[in-house]
VEXMI-731570 format. One record per atom (N, C-alpha, C): x, y, z; residue number from 1; residue in one letter; atom name. Coordinates in steps of 0.1 Angstrom, whole numbers. Layout:
[[X, Y, Z], NUM, A, CA]
...
***
This chain:
[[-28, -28, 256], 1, X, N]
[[-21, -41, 254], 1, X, CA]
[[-18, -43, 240], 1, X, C]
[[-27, -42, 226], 2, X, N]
[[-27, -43, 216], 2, X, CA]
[[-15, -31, 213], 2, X, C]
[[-12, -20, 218], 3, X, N]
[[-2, -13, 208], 3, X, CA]
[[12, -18, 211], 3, X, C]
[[15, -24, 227], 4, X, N]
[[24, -29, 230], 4, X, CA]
[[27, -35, 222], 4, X, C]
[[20, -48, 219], 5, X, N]
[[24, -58, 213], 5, X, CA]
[[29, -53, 199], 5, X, C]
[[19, -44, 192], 6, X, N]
[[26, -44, 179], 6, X, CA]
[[38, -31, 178], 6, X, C]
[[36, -27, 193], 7, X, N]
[[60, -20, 192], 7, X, CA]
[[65, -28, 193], 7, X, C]
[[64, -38, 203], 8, X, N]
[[73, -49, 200], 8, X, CA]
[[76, -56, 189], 8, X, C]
[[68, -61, 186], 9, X, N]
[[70, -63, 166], 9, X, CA]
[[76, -57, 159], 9, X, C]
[[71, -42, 161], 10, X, N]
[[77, -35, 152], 10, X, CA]
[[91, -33, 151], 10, X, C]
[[97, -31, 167], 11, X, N]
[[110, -29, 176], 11, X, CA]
[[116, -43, 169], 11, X, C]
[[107, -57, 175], 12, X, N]
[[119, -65, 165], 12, X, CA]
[[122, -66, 151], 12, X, C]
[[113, -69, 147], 13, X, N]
[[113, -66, 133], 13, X, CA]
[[124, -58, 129], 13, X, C]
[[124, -41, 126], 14, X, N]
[[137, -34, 128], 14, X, CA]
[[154, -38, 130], 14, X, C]
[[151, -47, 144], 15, X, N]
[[165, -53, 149], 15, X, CA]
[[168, -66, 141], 15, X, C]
[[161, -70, 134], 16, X, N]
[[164, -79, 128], 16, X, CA]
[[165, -72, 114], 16, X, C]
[[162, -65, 109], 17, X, N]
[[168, -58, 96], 17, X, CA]
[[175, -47, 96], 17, X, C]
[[182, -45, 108], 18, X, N]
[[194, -39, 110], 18, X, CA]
[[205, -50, 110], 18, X, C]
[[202, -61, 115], 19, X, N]
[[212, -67, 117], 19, X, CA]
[[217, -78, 104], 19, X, C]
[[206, -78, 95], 20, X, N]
[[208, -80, 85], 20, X, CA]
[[207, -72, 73], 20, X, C]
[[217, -61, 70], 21, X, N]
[[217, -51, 65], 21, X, CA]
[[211, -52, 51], 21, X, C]
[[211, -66, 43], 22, X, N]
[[208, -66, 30], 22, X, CA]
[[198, -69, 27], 22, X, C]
[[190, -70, 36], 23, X, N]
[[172, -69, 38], 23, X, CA]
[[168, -54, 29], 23, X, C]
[[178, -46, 39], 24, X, N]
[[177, -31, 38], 24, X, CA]
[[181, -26, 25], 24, X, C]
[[194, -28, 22], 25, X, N]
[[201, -22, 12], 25, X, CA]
[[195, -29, -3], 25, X, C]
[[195, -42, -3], 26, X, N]
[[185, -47, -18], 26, X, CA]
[[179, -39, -27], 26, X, C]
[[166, -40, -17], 27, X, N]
[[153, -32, -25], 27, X, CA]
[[159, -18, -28], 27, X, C]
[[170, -10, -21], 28, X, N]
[[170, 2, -23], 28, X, CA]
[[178, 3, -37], 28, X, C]
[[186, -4, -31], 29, X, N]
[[200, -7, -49], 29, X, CA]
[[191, -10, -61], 29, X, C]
[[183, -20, -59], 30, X, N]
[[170, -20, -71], 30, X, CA]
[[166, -12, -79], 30, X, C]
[[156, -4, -69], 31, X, N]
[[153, 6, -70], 31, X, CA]
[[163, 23, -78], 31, X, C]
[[170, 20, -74], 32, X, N]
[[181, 29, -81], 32, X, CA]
[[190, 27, -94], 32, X, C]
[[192, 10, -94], 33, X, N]
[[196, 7, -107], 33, X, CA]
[[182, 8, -116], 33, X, C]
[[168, 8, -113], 34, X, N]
[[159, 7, -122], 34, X, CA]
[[159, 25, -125], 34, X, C]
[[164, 30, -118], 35, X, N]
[[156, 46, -120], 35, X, CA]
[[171, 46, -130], 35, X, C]
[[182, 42, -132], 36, X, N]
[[192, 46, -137], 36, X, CA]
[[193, 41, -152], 36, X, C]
[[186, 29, -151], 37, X, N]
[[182, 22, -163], 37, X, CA]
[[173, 29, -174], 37, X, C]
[[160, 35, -168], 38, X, N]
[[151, 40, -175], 38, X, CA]
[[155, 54, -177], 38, X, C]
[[166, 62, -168], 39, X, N]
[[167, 73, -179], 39, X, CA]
[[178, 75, -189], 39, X, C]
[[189, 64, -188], 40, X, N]
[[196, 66, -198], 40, X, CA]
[[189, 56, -209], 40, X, C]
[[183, 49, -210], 41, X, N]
[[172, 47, -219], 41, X, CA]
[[163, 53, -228], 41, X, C]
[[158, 63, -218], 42, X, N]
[[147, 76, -227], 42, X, CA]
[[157, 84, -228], 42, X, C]
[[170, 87, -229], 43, X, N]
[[172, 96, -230], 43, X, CA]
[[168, 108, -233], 43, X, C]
[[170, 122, -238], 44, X, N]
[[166, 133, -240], 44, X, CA]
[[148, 130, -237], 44, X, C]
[[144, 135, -230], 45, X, N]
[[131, 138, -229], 45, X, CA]
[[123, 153, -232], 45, X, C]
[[117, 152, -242], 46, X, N]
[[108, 169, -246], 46, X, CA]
[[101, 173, -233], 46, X, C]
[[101, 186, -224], 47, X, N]
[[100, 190, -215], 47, X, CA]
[[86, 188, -213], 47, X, C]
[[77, 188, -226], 48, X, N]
[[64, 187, -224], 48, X, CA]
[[60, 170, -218], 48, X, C]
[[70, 160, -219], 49, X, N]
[[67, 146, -215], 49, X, CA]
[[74, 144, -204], 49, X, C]
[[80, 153, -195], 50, X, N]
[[91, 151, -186], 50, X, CA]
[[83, 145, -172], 50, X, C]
[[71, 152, -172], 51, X, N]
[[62, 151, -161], 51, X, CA]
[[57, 138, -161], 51, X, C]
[[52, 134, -170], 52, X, N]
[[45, 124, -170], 52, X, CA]
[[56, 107, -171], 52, X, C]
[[69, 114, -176], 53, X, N]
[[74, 100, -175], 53, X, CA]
[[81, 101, -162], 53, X, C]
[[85, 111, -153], 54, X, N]
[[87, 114, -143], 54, X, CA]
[[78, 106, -135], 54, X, C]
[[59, 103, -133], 55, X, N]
[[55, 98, -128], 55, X, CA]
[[54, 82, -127], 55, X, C]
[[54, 80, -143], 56, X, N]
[[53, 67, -144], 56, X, CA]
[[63, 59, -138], 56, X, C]
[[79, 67, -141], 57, X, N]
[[92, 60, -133], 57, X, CA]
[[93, 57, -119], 57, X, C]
[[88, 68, -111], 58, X, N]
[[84, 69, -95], 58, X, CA]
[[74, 55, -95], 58, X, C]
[[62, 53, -101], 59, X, N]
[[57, 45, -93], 59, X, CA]
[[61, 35, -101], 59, X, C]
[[64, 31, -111], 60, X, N]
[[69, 18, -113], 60, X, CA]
[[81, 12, -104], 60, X, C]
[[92, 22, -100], 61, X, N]
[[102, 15, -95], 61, X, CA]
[[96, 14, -82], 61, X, C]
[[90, 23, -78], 62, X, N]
[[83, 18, -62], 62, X, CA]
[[75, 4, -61], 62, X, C]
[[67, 2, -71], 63, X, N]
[[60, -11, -68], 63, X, CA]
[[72, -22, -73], 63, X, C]
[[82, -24, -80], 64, X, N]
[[89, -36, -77], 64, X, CA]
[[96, -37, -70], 64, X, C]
[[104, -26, -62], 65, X, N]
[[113, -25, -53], 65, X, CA]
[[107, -29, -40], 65, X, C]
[[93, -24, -39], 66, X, N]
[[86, -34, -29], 66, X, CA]
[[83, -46, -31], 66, X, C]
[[78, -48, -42], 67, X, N]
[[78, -64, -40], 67, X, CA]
[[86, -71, -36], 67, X, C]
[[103, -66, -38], 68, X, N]
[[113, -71, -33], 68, X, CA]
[[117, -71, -21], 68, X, C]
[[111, -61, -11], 69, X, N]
[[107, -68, 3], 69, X, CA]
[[100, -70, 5], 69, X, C]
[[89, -72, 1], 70, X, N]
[[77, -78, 2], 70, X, CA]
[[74, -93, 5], 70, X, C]
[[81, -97, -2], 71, X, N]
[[85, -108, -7], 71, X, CA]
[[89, -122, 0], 71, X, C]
[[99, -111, 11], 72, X, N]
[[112, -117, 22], 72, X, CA]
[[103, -110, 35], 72, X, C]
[[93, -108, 38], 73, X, N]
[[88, -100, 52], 73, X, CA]
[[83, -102, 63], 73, X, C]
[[81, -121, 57], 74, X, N]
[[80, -129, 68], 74, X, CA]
[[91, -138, 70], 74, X, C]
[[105, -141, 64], 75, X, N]
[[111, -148, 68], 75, X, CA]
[[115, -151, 78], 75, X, C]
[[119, -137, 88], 76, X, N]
[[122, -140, 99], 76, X, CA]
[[114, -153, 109], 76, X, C]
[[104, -147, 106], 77, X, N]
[[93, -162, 110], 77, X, CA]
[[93, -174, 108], 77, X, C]
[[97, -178, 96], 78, X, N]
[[100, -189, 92], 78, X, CA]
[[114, -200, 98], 78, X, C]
[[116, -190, 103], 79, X, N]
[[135, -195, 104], 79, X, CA]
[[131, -202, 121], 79, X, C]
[[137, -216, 125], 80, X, N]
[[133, -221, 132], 80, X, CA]
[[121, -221, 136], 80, X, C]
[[113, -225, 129], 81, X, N]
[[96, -223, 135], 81, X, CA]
[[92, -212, 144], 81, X, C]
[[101, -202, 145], 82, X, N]
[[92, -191, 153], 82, X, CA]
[[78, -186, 150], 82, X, C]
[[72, -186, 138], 83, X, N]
[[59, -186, 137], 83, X, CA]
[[52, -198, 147], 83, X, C]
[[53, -206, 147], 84, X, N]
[[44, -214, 154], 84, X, CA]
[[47, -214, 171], 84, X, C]
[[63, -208, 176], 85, X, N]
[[61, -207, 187], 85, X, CA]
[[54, -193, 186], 85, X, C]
[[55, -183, 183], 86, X, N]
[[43, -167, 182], 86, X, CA]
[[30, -175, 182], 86, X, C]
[[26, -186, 177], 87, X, N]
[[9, -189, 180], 87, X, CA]
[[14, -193, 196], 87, X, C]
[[16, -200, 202], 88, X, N]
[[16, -201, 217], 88, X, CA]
[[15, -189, 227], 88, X, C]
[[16, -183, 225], 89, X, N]
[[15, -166, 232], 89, X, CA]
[[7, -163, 229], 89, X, C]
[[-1, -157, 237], 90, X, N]
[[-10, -146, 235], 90, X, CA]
[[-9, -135, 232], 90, X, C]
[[-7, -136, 216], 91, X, N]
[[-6, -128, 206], 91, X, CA]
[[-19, -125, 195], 91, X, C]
[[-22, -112, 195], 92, X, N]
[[-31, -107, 187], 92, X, CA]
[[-24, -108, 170], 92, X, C]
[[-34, -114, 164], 93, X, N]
[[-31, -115, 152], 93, X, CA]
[[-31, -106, 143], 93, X, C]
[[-39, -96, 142], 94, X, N]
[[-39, -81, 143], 94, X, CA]
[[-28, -79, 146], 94, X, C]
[[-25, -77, 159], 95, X, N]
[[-15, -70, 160], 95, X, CA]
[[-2, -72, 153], 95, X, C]
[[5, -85, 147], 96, X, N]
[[12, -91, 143], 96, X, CA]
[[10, -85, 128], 96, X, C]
[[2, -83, 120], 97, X, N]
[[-2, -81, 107], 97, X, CA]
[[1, -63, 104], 97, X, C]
[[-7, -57, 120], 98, X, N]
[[-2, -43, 115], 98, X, CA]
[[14, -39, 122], 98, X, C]
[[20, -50, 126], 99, X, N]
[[35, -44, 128], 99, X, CA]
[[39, -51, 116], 99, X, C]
[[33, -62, 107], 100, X, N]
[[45, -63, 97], 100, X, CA]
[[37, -50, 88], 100, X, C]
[[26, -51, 86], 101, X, N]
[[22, -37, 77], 101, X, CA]
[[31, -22, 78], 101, X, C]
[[36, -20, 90], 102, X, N]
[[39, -13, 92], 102, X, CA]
[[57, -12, 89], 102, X, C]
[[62, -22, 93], 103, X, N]
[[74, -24, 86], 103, X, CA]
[[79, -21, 74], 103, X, C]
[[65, -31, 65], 104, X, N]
[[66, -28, 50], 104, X, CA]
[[65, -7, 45], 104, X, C]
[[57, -3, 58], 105, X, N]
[[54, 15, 49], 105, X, CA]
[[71, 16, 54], 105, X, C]
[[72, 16, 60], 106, X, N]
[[89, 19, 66], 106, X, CA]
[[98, 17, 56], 106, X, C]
[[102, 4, 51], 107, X, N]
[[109, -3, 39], 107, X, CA]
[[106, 9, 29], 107, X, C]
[[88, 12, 23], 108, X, N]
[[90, 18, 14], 108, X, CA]
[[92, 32, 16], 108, X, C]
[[91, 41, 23], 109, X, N]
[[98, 55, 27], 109, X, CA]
[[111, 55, 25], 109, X, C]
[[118, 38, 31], 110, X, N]
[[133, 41, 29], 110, X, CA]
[[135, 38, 16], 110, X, C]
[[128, 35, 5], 111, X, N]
[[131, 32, -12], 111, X, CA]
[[127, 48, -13], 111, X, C]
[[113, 51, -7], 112, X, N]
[[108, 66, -19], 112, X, CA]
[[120, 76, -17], 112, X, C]
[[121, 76, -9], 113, X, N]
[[128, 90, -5], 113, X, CA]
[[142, 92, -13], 113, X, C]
[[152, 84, -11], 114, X, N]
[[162, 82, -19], 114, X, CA]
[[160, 83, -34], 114, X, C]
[[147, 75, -39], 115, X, N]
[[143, 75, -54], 115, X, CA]
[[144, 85, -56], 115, X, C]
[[134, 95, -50], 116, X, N]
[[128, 107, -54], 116, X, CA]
[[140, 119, -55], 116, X, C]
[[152, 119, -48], 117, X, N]
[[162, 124, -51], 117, X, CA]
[[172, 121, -61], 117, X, C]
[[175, 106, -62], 118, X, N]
[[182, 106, -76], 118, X, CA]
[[173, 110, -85], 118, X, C]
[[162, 110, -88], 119, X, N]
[[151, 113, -99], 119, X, CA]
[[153, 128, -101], 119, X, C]
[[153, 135, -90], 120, X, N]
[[156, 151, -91], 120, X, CA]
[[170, 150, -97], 120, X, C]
[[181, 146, -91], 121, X, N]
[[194, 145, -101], 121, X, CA]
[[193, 147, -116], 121, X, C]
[[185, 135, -119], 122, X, N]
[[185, 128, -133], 122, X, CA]
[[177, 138, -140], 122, X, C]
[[166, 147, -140], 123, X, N]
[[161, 154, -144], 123, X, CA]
[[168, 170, -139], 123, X, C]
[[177, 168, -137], 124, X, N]
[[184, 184, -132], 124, X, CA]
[[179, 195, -143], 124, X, C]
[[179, 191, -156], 125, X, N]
[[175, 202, -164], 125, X, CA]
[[165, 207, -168], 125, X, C]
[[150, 199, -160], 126, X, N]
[[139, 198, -158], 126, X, CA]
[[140, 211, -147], 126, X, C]
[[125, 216, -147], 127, X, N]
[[120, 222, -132], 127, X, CA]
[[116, 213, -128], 127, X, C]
[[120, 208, -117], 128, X, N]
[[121, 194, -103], 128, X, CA]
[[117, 194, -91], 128, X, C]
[[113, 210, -94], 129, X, N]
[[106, 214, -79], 129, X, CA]
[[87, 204, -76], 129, X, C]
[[89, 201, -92], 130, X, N]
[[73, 190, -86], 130, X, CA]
[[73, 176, -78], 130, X, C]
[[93, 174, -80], 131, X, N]
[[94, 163, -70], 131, X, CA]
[[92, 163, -58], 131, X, C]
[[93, 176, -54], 132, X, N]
[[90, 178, -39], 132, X, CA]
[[75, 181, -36], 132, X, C]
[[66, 181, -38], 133, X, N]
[[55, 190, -38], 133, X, CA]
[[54, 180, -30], 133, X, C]
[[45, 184, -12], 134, X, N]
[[39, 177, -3], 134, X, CA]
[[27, 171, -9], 134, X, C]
[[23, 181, -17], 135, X, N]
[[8, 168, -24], 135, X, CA]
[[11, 157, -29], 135, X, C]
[[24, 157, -37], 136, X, N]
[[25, 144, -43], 136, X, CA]
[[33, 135, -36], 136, X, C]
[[42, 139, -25], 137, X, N]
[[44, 133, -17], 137, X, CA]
[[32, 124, -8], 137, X, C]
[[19, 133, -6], 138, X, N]
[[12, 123, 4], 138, X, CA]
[[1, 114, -9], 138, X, C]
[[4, 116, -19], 139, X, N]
[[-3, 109, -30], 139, X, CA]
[[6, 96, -27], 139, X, C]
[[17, 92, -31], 140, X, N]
[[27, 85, -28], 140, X, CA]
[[24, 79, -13], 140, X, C]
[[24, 88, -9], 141, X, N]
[[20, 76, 8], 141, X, CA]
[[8, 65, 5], 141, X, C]
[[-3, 74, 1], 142, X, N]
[[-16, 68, 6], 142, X, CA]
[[-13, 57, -9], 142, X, C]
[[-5, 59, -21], 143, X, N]
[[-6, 46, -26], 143, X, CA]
[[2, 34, -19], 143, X, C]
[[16, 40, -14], 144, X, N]
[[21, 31, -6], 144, X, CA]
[[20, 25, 8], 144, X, C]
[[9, 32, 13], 145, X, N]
[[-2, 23, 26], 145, X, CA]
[[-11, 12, 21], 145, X, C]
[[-14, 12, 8], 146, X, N]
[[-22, 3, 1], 146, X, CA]
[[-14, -9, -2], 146, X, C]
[[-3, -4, -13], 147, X, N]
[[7, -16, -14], 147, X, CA]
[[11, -25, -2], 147, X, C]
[[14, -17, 5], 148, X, N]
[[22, -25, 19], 148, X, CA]
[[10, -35, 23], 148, X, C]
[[-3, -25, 27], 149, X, N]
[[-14, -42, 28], 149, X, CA]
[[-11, -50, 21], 149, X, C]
[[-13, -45, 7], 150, X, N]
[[-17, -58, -3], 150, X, CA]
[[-2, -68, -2], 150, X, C]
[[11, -61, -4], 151, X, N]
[[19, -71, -1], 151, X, CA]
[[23, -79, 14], 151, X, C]
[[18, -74, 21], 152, X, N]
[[15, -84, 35], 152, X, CA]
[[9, -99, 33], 152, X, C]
[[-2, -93, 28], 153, X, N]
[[-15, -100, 29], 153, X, CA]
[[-9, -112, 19], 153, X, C]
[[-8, -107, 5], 154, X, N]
[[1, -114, -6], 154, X, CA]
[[10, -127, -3], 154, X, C]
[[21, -123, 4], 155, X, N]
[[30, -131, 13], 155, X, CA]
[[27, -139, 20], 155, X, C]
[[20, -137, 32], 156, X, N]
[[14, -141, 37], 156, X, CA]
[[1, -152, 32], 156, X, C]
[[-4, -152, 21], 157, X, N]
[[-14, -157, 15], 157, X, CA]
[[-5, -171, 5], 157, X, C]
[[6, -166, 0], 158, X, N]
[[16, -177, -9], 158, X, CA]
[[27, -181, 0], 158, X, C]
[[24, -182, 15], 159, X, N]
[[38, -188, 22], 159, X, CA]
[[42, -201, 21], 159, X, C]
[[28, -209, 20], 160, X, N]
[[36, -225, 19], 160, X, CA]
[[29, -227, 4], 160, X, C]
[[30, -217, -6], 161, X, N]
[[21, -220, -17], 161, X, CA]
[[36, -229, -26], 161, X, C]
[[31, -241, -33], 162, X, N]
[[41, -240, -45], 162, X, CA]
[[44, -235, -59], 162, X, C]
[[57, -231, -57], 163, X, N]
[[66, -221, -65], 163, X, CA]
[[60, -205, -58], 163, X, C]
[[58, -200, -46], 164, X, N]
[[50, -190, -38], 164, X, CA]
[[68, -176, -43], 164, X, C]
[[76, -179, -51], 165, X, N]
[[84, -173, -57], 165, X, CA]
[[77, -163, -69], 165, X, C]
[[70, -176, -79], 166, X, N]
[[63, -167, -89], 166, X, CA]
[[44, -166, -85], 166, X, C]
[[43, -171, -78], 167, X, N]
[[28, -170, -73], 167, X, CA]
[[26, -155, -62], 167, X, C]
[[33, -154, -58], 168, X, N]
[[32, -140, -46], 168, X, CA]
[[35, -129, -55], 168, X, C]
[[46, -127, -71], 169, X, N]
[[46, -117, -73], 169, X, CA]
[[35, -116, -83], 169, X, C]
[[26, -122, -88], 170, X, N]
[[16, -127, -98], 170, X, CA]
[[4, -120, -88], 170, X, C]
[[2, -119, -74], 171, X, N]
[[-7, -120, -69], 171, X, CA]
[[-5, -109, -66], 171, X, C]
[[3, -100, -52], 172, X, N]
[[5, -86, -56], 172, X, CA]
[[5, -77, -63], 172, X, C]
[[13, -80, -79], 173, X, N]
[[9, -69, -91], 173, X, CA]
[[-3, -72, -94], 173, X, C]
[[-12, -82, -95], 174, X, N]
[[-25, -79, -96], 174, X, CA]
[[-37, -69, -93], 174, X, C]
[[-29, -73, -76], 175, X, N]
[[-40, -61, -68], 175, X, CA]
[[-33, -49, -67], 175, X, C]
[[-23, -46, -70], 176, X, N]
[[-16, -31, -70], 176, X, CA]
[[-20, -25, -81], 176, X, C]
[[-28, -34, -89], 177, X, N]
[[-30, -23, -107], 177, X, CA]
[[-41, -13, -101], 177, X, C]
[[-52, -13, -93], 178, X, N]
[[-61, 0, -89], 178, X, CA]
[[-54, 8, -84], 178, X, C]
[[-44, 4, -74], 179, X, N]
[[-35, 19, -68], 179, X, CA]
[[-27, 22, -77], 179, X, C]
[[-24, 18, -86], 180, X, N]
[[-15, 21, -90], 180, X, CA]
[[-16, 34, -101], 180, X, C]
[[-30, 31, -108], 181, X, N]
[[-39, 34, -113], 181, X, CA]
[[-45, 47, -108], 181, X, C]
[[-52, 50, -98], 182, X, N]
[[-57, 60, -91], 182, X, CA]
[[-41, 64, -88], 182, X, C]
[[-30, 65, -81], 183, X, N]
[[-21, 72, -78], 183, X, CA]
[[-16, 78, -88], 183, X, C]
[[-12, 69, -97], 184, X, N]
[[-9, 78, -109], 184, X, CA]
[[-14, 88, -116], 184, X, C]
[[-28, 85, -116], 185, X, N]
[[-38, 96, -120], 185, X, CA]
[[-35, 109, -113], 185, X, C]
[[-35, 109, -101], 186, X, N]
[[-38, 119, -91], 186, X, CA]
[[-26, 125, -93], 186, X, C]
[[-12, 123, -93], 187, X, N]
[[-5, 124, -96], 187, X, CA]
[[-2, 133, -106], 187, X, C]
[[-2, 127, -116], 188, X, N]
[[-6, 138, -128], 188, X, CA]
[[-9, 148, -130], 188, X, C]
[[-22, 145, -124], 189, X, N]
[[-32, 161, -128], 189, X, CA]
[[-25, 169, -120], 189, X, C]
[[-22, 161, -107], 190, X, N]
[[-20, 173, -97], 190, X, CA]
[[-7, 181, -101], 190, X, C]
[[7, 174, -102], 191, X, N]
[[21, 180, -111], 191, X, CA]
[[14, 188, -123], 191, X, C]
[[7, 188, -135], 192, X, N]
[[0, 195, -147], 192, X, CA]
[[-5, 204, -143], 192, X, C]
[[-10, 211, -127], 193, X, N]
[[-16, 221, -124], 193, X, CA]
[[-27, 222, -124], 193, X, C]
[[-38, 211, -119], 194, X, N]
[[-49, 209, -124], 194, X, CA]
[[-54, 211, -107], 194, X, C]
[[-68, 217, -107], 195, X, N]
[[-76, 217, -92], 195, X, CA]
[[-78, 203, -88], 195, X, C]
[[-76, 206, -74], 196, X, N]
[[-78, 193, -65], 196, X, CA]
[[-95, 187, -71], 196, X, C]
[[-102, 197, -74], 197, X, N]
[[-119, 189, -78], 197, X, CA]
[[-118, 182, -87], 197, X, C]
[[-111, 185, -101], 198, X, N]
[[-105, 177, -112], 198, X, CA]
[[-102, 167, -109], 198, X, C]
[[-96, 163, -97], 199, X, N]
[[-91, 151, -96], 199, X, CA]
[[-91, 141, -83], 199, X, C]
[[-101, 148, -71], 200, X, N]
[[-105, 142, -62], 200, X, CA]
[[-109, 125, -65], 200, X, C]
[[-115, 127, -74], 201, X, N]
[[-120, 111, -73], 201, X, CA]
[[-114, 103, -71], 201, X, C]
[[-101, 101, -82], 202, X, N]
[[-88, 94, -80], 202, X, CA]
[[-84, 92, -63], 202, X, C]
[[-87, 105, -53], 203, X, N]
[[-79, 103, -41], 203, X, CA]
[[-85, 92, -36], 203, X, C]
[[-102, 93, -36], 204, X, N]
[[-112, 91, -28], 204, X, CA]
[[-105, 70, -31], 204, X, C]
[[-106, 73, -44], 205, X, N]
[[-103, 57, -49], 205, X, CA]
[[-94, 51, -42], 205, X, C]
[[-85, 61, -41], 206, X, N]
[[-67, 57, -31], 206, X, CA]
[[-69, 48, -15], 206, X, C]
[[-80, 61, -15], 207, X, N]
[[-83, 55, -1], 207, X, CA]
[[-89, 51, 3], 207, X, C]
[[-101, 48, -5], 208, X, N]
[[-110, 32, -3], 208, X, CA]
[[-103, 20, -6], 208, X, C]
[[-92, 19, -12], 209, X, N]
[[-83, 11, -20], 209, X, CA]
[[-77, 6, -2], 209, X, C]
[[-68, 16, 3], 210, X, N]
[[-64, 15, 14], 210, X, CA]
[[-71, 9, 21], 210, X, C]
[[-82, 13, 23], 211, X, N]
[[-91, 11, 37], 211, X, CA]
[[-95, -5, 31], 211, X, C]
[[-104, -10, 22], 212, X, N]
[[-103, -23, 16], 212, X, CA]
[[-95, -32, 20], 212, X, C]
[[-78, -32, 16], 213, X, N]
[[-71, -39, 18], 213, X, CA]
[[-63, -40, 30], 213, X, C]
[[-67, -27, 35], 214, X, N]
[[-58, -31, 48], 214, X, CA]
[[-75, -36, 60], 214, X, C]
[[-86, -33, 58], 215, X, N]
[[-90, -41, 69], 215, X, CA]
[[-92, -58, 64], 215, X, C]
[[-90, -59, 51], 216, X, N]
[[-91, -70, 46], 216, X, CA]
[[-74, -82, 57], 216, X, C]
[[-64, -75, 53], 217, X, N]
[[-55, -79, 56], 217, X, CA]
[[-58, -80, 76], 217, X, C]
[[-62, -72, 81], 218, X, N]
[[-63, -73, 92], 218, X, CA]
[[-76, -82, 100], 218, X, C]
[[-87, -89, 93], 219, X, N]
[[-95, -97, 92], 219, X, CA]
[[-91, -110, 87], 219, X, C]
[[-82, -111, 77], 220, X, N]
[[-80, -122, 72], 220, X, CA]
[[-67, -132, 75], 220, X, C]
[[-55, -121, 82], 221, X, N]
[[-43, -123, 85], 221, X, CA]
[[-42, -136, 92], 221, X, C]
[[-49, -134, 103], 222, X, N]
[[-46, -150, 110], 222, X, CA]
[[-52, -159, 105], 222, X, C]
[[-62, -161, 93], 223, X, N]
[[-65, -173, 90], 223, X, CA]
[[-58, -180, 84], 223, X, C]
[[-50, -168, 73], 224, X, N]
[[-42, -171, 63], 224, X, CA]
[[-31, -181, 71], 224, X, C]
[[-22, -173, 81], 225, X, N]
[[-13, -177, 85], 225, X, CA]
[[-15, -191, 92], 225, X, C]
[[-28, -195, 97], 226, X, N]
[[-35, -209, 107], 226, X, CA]
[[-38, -216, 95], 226, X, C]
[[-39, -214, 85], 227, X, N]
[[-41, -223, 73], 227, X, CA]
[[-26, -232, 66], 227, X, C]
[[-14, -217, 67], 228, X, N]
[[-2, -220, 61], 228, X, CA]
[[6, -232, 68], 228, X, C]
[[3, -229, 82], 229, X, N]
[[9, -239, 90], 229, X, CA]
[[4, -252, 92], 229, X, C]
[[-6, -254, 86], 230, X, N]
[[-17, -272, 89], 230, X, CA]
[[-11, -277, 81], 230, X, C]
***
């Protein structure tokens, strides 16, 4: 019964940001004007820094381009009180938190992926083959299964807050500095050619980080939201 409910969620959720395309296209345009910004900026980069500003770019434009749906990921709720008819139903709160959780990893796959190919563009004179590497690609995930809680939760936590404009993104970058932190690290070492033992810790961190915020987010979600509405 609980997965049902949260395809359904998920299924609408989707149809409603299909149908409103600029849910979708935003954060991605963002995202792309910031990756375009920061390398005609640095211009010429010495091959020995290529890697590491390579990293920093990736996850910096990742974490604001999420916030930027982040941000907007309950509105549909908001719009004629459909949150408060969803409490009438026998609806798992849970379930409601891990289909928007899950929305949000969606949102950000559709920013990474795109990034990570203009980034290969932009560095064409680089070896770019580290953009692809499946390790750093699942590095990238497990930071952005982390984000996505924390900006759920985030949202959710500043919905009827006032000015929840500058208070939600104040509150998110806060708790994204450990993932952001461990991913980056991991990151690194790993692109620099360094053994996975070198730098396990960092993962271990990723994914305590994960597991923290997302059972946090999935314990706490309907309070939040039964508090927002009183």
């Amino acid at each position: 019964m609980l997965h049902k409910q949260i395809w359904m969620l998920v299924r609408h959720g989707l149809k409603l940001d299909w149908a409103s395309k600029e849910r979708l296209i935003s954060p991605l345009l963002f995202s792309l004007v910031m990756l375009t910004v920061f390398t005609f900026t640095a211009g010429q980069i010495p091959a020995l820094y290529a890697k590491p500003v390579f990293v920093s770019q990736t996850f910096l434009v990742l974490v604001f381009a999420l916030q930027n749906a982040f941000s907007r990921i309950l509105d549909p709720e908001q719009k004629d009180q459909v949150a408060e008819l969803m409490r009438t139903y026998p609806l798992s709160m849970g379930a409601w938190y891990t289909a928007k959780f899950l929305l949000a990893v969606l949102h950000g796959i559709w920013i990474l992926l795109p990034s990570l190919l203009v980034s290969a563009l932009f560095y064409g004179e680089y070896d770019v083959g580290f953009a692809f590497y499946l390790g750093f690609f699942g590095i990238l995930l497990l930071c952005l299964l982390g984000l996505a809680s924390v900006g759920t939760l985030a949202t959710a936590m500043t919905l009827q807050a006032t000015g929840k404009d500058l208070v939600q993104p104040l509150l998110y970058f806060t708790l994204a500095i450990p993932l952001l932190l461990a991913g980056s690290q991991a990151s690194l070492q790993l692109l620099q050619g360094q053994n996975l033992e070198d730098f396990h810790h960092w993962i271990y961190l990723l994914v305590g980080f994960d597991t923290m915020f997302l059972t946090a987010g999935v314990l706490f979600f309907g309070i939040v939201m039964s508090d927002s509405s009183s």
